[in-house]
Residue, then its C-alpha position, 0 to 999 in steps of 0.5 A: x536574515x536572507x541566511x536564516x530564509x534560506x536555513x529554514x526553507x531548507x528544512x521545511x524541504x527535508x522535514x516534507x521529503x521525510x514525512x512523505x516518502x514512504x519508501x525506503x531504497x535498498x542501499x538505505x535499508x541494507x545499513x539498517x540491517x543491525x538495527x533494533x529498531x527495524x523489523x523488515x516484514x515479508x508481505x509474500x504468503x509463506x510457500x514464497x517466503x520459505x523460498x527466499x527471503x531477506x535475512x532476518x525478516x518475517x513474514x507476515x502474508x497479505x492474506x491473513x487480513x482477509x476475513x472469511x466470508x463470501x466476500x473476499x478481502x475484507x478486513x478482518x477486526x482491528x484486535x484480529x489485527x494487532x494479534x498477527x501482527x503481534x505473534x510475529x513479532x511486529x511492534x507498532x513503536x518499531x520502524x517497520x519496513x515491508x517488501x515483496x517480490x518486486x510487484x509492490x502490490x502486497x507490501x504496500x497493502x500490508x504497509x496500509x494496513x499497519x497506517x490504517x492501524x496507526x503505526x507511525x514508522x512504516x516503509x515500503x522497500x522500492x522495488x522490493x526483493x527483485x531489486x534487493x537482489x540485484x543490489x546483492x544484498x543477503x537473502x536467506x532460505x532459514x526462517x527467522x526465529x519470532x519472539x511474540x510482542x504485543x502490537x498496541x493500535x487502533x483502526x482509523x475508519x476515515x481512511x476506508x470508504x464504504x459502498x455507499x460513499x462510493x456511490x455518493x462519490x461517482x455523482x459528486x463532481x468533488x470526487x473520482x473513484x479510482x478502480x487501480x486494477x489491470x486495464x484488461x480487468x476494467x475492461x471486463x476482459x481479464x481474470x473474469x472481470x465482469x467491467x468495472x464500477x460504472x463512472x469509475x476511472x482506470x489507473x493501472x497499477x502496474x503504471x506507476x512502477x519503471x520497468x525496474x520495479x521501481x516507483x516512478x518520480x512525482x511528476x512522472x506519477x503527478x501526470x499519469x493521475x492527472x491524464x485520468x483525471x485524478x486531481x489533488x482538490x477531489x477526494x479519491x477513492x480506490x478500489x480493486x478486487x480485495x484491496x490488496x493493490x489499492x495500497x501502492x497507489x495510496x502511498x503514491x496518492x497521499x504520501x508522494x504526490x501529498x493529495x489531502x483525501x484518498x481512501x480505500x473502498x475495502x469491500x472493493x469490486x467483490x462487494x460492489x458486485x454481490x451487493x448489486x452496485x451498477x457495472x459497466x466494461 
């Protein structure tokens, strides 16, 4: 019987590692390199892809999802979305693994993006192309040839937060708003930031990566959210300029560390400005 306990807690404790982990190490994702079932997606935009990339995969950039308008990042629609996706030959039922050049931060937007609509095999590669080629893995100038699929998906409203329930969050006591831009952005000192959200909490998300480019452990992340006050019993709701780095702290929230309620708060800090929300540095 003490056999049997031991058996299953052992897979209760691989079946959890597997559904959590969403990021995918370059020695793991190089045997997959011949797989069918893969499809390694460039998150970077196409100057940068056409520079280098990892043999064989394509390229989707981060900014085809911005919707045109005055305030940039938004999505675009959810059919907008299956249609780039679809042309460039990513299929919803594949395992789909996206990577950048080593920041993580567009990789793991695109990565959001393609759970927001559902896609159930999604990873991030862990230190993305910096550290691919430091494994001296093969990389390419040539583009890869696409053949255009059909991309069947839907969006899932409860993973993105509106400025209203930004604004109901920054006065429960339940909930934290988390502004994951640079310090010096928060601040009001950098990228002509005017401050940031007033009651929001700064996680930087250069913070959660070593100097390596790679994510830090659990409890390493577990006590850099916890110093700002970033607990797993409150909702959280993360927000940068356009939402492009609010994807990397996402899957450090909900699927490494396993907090029960994040969201991204899409029109993020340029929708909270034109729209006149309260700022402070």
């Amino acid at each position: 019987m003490k056999k049997i306990f031991v058996l299953f807690g052992l897979l209760i404790a691989f079946v959890f590692s597997a559904s959590a982990q969403e990021l995918i190490s370059v020695a793991d994702l190089s045997k997959q390199l011949k797989n069918a079932d893969y499809v390694i997606v460039s998150a970077e935009l196409e100057p940068v892809y056409s520079k280098v990339h990892i043999t064989n995969s394509v390229n989707v950039p981060y900014k085809a999802f911005f919707k045109e308008g005055e305030i940039e990042g938004l999505l675009v629609s959810d059919a907008e979305i299956a249609r780039i996706f679809g042309e460039q030959g990513v299929s919803a039922d594949k395992t789909i693994v996206l990577y950048d050049e080593g920041s993580m931060k567009y990789s793991s937007r695109v990565a959001w993006i393609l759970k927001y609509m559902g896609a159930p095999k999604v990873f991030v590669l862990d230190g993305g192309l910096e550290a691919w080629k430091a494994g001296r893995k093969p990389v390419t100038k040539n583009p890869t040839m696409v053949k255009a699929v059909t991309f069947a998906g839907k969006g899932n409203p409860a993973m993105i937060a509106t400025m209203d329930e930004v604004k109901a969050a920054l006065s429960n006591p339940k909930a934290v708003v988390v502004d994951v831009r640079e310090a010096g952005e928060y601040k009001g000192l950098e990228n002509k930031s005017t401050g940031h959200v007033k009651g929001a909490v700064n996680v930087d998300h250069n913070t959660i990566q070593t100097d390596k480019k790679l994510m830090k452990s659990a409890d390493e992340l577990a006590k850099l959210y916890a110093a700002a006050g970033v607990t797993k019993d409150k909702e959280v709701i993360l927000y940068c300029s356009t939402g492009v780095r609010t994807g990397k702290e996402y899957i450090a929230l909900k699927t490494i560390l396993g907090y029960p309620n994040v969201k991204v708060y899409d029109g993020g800090f340029n929708e909270w400005k034109i729209k006149g929300g309260a700022i402070d540095k």
